[in-house]
C-alpha positions as a LaTeX table, in Angstrom:
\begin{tabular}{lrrr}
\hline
Residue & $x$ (\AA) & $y$ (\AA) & $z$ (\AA) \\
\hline
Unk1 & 98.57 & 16.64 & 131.96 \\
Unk2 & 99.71 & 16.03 & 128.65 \\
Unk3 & 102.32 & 17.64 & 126.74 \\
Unk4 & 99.68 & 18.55 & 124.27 \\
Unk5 & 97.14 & 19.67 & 126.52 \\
Unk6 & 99.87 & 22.37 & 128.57 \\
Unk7 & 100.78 & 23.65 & 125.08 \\
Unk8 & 97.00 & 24.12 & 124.19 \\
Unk9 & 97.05 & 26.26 & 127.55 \\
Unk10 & 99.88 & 28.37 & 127.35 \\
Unk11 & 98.47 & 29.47 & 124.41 \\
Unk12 & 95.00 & 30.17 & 125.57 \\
Unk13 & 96.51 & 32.21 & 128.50 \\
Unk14 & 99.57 & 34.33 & 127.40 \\
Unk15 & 97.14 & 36.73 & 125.30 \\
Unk16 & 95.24 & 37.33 & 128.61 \\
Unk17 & 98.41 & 38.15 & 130.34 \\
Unk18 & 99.90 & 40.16 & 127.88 \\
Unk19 & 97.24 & 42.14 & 127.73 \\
Unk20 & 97.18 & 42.99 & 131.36 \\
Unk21 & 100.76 & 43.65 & 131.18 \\
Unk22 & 100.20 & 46.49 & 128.60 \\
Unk23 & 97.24 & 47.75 & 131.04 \\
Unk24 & 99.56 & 47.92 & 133.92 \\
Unk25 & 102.98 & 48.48 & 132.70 \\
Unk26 & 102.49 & 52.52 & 131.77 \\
Unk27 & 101.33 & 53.10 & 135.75 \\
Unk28 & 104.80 & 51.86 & 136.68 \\
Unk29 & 106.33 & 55.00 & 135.06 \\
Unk30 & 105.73 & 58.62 & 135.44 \\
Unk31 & 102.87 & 60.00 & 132.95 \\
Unk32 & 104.67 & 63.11 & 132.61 \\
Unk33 & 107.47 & 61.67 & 131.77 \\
Unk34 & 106.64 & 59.57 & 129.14 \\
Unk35 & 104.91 & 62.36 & 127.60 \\
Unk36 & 107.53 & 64.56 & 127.69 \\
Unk37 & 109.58 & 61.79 & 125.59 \\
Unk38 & 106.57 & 61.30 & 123.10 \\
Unk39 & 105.39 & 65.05 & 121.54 \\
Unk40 & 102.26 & 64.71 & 120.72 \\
Unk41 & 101.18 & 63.99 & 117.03 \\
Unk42 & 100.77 & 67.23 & 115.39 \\
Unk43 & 99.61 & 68.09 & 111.66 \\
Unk44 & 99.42 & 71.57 & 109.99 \\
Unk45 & 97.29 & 73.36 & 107.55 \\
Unk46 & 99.06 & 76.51 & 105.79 \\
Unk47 & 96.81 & 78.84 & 104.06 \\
Unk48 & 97.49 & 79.13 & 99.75 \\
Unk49 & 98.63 & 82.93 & 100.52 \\
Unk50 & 100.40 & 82.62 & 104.03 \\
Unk51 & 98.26 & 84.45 & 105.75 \\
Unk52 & 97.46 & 82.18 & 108.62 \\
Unk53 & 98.91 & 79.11 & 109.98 \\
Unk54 & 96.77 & 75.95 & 112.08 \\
Unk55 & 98.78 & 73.58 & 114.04 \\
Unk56 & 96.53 & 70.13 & 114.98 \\
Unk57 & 97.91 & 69.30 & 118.17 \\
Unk58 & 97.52 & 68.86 & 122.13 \\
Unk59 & 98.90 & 72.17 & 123.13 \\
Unk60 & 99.53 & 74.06 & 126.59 \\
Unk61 & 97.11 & 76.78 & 127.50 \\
Unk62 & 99.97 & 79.22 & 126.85 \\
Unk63 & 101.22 & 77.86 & 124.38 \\
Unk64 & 104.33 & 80.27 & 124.23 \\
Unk65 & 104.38 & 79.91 & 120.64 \\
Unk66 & 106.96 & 80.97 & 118.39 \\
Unk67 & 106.99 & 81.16 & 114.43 \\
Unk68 & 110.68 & 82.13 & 112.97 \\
Unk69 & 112.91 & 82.03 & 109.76 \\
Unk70 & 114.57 & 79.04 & 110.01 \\
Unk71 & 118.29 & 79.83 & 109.01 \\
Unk72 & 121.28 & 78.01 & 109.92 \\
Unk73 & 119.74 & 77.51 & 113.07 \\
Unk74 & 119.18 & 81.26 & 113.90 \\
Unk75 & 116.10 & 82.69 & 113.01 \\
Unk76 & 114.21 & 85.74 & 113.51 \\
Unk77 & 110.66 & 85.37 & 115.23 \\
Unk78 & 107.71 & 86.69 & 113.15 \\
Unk79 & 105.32 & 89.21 & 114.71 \\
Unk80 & 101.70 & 87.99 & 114.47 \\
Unk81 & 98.61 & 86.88 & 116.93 \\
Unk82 & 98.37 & 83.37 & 118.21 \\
Unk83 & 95.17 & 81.95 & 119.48 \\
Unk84 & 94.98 & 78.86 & 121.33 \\
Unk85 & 91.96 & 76.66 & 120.51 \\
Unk86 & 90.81 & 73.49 & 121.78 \\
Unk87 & 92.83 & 71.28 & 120.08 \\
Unk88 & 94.69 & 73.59 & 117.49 \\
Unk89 & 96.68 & 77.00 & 117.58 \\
Unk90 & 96.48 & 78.99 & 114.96 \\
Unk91 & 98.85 & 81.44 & 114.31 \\
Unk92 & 98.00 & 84.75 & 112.23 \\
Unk93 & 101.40 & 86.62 & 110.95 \\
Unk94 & 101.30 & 90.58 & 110.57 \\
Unk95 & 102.94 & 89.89 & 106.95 \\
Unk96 & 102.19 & 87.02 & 104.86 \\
Unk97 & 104.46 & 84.08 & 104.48 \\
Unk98 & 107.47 & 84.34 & 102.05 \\
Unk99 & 107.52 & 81.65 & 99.27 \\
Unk100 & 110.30 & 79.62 & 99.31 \\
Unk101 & 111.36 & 80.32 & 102.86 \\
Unk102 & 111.88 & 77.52 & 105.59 \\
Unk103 & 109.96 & 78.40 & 108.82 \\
Unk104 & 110.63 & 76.96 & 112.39 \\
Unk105 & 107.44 & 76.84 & 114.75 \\
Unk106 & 108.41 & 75.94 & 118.36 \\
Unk107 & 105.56 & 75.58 & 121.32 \\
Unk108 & 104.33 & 74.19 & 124.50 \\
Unk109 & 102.75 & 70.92 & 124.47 \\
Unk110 & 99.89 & 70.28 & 126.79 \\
Unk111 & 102.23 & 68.45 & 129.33 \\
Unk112 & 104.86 & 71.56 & 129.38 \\
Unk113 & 106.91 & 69.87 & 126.59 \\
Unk114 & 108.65 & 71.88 & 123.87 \\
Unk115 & 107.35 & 70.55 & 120.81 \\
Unk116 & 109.46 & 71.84 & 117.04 \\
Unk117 & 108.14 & 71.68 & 113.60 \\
Unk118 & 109.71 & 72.77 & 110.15 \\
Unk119 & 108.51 & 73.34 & 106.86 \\
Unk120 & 109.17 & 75.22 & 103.47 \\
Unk121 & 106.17 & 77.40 & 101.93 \\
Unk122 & 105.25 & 76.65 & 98.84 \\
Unk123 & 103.53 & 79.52 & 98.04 \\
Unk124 & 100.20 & 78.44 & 95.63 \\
Unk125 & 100.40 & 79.66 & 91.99 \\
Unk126 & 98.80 & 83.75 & 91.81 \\
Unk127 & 99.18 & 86.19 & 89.11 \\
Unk128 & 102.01 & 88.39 & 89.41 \\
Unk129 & 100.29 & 92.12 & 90.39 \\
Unk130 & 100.10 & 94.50 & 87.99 \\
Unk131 & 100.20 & 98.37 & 88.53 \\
Unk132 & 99.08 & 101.26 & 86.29 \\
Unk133 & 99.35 & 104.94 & 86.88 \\
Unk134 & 96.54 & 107.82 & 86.94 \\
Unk135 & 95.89 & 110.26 & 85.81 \\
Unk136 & 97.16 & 109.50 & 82.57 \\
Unk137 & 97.49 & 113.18 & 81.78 \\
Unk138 & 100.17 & 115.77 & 81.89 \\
Unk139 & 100.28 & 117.36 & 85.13 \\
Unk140 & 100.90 & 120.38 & 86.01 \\
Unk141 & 104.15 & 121.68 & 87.97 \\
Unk142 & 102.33 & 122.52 & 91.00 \\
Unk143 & 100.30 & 119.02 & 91.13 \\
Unk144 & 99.47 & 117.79 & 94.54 \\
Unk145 & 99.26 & 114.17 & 93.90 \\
Unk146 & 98.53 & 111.06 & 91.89 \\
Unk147 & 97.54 & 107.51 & 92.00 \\
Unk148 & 98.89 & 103.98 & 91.62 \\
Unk149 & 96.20 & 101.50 & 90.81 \\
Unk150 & 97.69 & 98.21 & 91.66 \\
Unk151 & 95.85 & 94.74 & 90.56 \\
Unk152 & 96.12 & 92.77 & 94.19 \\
Unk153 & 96.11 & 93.97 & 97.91 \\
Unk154 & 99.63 & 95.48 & 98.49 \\
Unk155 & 102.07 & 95.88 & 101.12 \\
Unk156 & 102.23 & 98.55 & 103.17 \\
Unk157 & 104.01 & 101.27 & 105.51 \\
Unk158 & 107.43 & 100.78 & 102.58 \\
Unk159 & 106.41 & 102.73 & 99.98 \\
Unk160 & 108.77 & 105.65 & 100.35 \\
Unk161 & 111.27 & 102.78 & 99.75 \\
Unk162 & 109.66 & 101.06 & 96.66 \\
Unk163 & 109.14 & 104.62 & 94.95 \\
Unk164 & 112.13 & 106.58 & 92.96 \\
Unk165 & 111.59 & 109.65 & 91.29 \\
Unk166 & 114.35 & 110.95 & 88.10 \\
Unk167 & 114.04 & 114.40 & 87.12 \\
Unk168 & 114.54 & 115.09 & 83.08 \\
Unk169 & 118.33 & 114.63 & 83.44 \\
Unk170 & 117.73 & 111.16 & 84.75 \\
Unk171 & 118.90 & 112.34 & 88.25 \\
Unk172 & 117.26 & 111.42 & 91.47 \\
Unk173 & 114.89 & 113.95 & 93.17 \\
Unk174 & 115.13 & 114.25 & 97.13 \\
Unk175 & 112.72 & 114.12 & 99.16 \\
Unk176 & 110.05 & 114.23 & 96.68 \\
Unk177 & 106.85 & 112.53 & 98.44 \\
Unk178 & 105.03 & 113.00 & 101.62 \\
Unk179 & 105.25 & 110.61 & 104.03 \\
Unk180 & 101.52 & 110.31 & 104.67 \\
Unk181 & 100.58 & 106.79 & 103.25 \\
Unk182 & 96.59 & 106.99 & 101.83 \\
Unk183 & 95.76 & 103.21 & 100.89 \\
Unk184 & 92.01 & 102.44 & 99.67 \\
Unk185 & 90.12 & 100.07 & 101.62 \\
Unk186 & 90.71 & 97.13 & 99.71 \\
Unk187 & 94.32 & 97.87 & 99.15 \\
Unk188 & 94.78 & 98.15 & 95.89 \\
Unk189 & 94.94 & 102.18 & 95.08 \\
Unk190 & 97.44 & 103.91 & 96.97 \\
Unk191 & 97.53 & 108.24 & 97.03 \\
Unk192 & 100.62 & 109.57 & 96.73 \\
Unk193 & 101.26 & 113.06 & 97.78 \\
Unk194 & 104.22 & 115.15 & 96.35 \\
Unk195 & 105.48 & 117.19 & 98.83 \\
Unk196 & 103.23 & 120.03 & 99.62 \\
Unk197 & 105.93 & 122.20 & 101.17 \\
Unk198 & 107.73 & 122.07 & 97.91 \\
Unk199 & 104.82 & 122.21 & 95.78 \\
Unk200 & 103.05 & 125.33 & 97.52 \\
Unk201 & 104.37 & 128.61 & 96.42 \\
Unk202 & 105.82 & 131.12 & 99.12 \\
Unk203 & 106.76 & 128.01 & 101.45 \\
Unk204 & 110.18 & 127.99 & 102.71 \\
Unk205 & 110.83 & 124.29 & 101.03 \\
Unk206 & 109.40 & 125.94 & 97.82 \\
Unk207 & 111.73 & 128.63 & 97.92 \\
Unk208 & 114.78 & 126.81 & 98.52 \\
Unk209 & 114.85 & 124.02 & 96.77 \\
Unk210 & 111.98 & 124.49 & 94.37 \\
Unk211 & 109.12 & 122.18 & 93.08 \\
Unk212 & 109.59 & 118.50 & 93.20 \\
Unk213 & 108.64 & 118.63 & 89.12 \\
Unk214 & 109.98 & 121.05 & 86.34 \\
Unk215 & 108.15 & 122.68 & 84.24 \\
Unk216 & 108.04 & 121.45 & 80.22 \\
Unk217 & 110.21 & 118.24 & 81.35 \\
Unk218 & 109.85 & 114.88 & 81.64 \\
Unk219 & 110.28 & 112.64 & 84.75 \\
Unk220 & 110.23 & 109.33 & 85.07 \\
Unk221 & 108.47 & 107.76 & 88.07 \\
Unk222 & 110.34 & 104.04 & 89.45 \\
Unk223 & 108.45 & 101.63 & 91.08 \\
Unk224 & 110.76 & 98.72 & 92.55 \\
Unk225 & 110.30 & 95.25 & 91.47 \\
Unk226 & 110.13 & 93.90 & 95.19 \\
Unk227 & 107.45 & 95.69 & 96.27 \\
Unk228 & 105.12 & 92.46 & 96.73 \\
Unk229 & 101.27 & 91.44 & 97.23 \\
Unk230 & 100.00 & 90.52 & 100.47 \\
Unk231 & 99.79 & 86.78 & 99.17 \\
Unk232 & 104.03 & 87.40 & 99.31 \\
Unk233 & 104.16 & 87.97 & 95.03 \\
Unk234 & 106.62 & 90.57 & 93.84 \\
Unk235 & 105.92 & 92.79 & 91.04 \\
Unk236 & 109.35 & 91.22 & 89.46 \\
Unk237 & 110.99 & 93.85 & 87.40 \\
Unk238 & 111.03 & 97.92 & 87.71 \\
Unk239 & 107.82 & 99.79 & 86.50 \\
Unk240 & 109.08 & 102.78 & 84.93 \\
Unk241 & 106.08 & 105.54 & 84.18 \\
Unk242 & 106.84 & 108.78 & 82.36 \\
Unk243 & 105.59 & 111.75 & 83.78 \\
Unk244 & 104.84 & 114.86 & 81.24 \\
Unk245 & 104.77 & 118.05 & 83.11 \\
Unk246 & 103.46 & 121.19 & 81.89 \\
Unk247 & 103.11 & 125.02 & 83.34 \\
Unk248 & 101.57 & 125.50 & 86.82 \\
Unk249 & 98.00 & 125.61 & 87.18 \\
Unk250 & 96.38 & 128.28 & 89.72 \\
Unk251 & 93.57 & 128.54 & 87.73 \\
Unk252 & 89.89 & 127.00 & 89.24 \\
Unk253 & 88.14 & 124.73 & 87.06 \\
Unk254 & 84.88 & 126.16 & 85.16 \\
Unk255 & 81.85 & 124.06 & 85.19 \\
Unk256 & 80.33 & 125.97 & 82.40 \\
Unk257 & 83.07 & 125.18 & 80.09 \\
Unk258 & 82.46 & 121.22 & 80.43 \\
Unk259 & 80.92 & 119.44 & 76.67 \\
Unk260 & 78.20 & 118.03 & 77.68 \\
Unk261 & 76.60 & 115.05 & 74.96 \\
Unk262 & 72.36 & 114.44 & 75.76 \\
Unk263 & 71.58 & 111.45 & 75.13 \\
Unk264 & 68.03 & 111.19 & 73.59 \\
Unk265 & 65.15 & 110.43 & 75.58 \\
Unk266 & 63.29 & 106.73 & 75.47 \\
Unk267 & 66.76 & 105.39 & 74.94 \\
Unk268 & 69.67 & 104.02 & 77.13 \\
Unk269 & 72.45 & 106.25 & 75.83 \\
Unk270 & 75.16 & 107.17 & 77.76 \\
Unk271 & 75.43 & 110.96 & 79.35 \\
Unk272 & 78.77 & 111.71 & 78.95 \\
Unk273 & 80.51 & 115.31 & 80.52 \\
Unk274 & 84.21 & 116.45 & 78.87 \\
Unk275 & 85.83 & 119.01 & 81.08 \\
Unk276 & 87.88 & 122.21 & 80.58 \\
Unk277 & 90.50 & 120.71 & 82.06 \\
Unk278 & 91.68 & 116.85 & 83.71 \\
Unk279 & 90.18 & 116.82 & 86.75 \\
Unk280 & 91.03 & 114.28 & 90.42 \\
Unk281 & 90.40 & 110.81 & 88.82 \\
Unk282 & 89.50 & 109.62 & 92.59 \\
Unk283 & 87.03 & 112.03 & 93.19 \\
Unk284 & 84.72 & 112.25 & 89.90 \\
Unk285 & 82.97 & 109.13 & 90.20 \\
Unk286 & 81.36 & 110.22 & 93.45 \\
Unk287 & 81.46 & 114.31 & 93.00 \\
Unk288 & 79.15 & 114.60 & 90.18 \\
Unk289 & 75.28 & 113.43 & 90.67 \\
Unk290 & 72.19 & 114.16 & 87.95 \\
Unk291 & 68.72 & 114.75 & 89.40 \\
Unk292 & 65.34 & 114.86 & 87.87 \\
Unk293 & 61.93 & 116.18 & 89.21 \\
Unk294 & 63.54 & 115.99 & 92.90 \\
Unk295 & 65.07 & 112.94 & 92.80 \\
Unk296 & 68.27 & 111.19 & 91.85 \\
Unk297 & 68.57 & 109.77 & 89.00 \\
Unk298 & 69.82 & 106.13 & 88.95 \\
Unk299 & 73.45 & 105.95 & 87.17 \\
Unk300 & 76.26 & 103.53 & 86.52 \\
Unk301 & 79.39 & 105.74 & 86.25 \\
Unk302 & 83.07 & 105.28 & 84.97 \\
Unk303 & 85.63 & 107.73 & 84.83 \\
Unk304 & 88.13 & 108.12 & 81.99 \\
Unk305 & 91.64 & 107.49 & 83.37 \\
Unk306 & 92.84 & 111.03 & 81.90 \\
Unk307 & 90.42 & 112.52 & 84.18 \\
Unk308 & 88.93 & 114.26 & 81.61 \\
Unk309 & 85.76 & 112.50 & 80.60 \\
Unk310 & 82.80 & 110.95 & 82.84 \\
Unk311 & 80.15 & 108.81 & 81.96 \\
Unk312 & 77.08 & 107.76 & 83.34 \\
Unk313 & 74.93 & 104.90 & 81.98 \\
Unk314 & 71.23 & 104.97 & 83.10 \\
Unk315 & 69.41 & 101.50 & 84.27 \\
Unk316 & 66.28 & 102.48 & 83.13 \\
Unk317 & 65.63 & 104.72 & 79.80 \\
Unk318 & 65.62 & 108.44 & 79.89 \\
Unk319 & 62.23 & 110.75 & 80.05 \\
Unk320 & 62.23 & 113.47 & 78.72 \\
Unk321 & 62.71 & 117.04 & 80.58 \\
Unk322 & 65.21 & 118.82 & 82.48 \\
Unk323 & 67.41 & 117.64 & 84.50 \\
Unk324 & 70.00 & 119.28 & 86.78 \\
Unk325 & 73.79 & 117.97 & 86.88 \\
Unk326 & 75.12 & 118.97 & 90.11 \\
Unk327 & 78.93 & 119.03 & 91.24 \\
Unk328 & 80.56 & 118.64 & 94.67 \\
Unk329 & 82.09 & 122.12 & 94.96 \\
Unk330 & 85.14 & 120.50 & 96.60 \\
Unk331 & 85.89 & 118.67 & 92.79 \\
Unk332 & 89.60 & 119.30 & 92.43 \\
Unk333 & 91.95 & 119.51 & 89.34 \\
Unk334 & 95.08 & 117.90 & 89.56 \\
Unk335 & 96.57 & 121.35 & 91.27 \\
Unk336 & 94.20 & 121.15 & 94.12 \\
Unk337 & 91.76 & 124.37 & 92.64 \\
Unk338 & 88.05 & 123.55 & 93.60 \\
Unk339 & 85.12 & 125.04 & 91.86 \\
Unk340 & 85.17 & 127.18 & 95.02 \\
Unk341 & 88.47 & 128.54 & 94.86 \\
Unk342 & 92.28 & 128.07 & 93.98 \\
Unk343 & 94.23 & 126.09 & 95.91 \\
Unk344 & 96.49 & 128.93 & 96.47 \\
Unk345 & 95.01 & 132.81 & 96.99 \\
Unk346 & 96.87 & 135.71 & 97.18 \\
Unk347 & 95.85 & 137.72 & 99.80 \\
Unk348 & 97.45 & 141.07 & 98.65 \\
Unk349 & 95.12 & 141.05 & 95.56 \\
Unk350 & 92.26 & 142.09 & 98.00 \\
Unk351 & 89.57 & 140.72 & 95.66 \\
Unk352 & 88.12 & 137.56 & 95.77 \\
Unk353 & 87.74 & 134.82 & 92.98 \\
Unk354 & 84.05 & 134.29 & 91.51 \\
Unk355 & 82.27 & 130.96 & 92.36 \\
Unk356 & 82.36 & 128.99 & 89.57 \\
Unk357 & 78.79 & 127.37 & 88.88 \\
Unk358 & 78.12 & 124.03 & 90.59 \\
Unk359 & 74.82 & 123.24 & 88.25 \\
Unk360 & 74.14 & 122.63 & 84.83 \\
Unk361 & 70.60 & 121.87 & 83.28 \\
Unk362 & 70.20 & 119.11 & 80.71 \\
Unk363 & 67.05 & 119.01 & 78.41 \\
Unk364 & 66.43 & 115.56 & 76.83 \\
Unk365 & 63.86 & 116.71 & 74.46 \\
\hline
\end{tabular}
């Protein structure tokens, strides 16, 4: 054979054997250990808010898996549910994702490896949430509550530590909230109770250390810049409300004294009621109904934030005839008195408040 004709051949053949080689050479090794050398590819997809976190990868039936602050080395584990899919884990924190912070996930491969992975989150660009106060009113000493109306989803279970309240000196009150934490269901509005056992008169708390407001003062409510969203956005600076407080109110709210403007039949005016008095800014929407030959009549209602003033805006135009304006009896003022009774009764007096009326009747002519 010619020189020409073995070089011709060794090139024909070496592809076949190398190929073989490549077949055969990983069964002369352990699987497991090679695997154990080679983590598995793994890619991850990080929700805009850092709410949830997906891991692409071959992972372990228990995964073991482990999310944590990654700082100097030492971090602290985040609480939060993992679920193991079939090719992906997804991890679900109980808070959102901080931006700016390094994390450290650690888990099980599918061949009992530890597998690592770091990354910064770079939180996606949301408006900073806003937060305005209600009722925009002056309240009364002996006022049970108000609300904070906040423009995203909050945080919760801190807000005894993201509220401050200053009395008219500028001074800290103590102990001026209830603990009980009342969020709506989206998360946005969140109740805030002043203390009821300072609030309430004849109460030991009451007694001692008086109410939590002053009477024909100013106080100034602070709500802490780092109170954040549950996308991870802080407020930024201090809101600072001023609170006007007046006398106390025992007095129950008088349906007869509400200004009522008729709007004029065959037309889509507005109804609007003014009451004696500013009135639980949560509970008007829903606590006043209008009815007409047995039915309800169809409304689209906004409250003023004073709590003062209701409106409802028909989707159809008015008939003419009577109609009857009916009120939940439980309608508070901002003192807790219901159009049943005061919030607070003195039981040596021996006589009972009147009902107030819980029905008007409107005439469209």
């Amino acid at each position: 054979m010619s020189h020409k004709t073995a070089y011709f051949w060794a090139l024909l053949v070496w592809p076949v054997v190398l190929c073989v080689c490549l077949f055969l050479f990983p069964k002369l090794f352990d699987s497991e250990q090679i695997k154990s050398n080679q983590p598995y590819p793994v890619t991850f997809d990080l929700a805009p808010d850092g709410s949830s976190l997906v891991l692409v990868t071959r992972a372990a039936s228990n995964p073991k898996f482990e999310l944590s602050v990654s700082a100097n080395g030492h971090g602290l584990p985040l609480m939060g549910k993992v679920e193991t899919l079939v090719d992906r884990l997804k991890f679900v924190p109980a808070a959102p994702l901080v931006r700016g912070q390094r994390y450290r996930a650690e888990w099980l491969a599918e061949n009992g490896g530890s597998q690592k992975l770091e990354f910064e989150f770079h939180h996606t660009a949301q408006e900073t949430p806003t937060v305005r106060f209600a009722p925009q009113a002056k309240l009364p000493t002996n006022a049970l509550k108000f609300y904070l109306h906040f423009s995203e989803p909050m945080e919760q279970g801190v807000f005894l530590e993201r509220l401050k309240l200053l009395d008219d000196d500028g001074k800290e009150v103590i102990g001026p909230f209830r603990e009980t934490e009342l969020w709506s269901p989206d998360g946005k509005r969140l109740t805030v109770w002043l203390h009821p056992g300072r609030q309430k008169t004849g109460v030991n708390l009451n007694e001692d250390e008086g109410t939590v407001l002053s009477a024909n003062s100013k106080h100034t409510l602070i709500i802490a810049g780092s109170w954040r969203s549950t996308s991870g956005v802080v407020l930024g600076e201090d809101v600072r409300f001023d609170l006007q407080v007046g006398q106390a109110d025992h007095s129950m709210p008088m349906m007869e004294k509400w200004q009522i403007t008729v709007p004029k039949s065959g037309t889509r005016e507005a109804l609007l009621v003014h009451f004696d008095e500013p009135l639980d800014p949560a509970m008007i929407a829903s606590a006043l109904q209008l009815w007409h030959e047995d039915k309800r009549w169809p409304l689209r209602v906004s409250v003023d934030q004073t709590g003062k003033a209701w409106k409802g805006m028909p989707s159809t135009t008015w008939t003419p005839g009577a109609y009857q304006l009916k009120a939940d009896p439980l309608l508070e003022d901002l003192a807790g008195n219901n159009l049943l009774h005061p919030f607070e009764v003195d039981a040596t007096q021996g006589e009972k408040p009147s009902r107030a009326a819980l029905e008007r009747i409107v005439t469209l002519p």
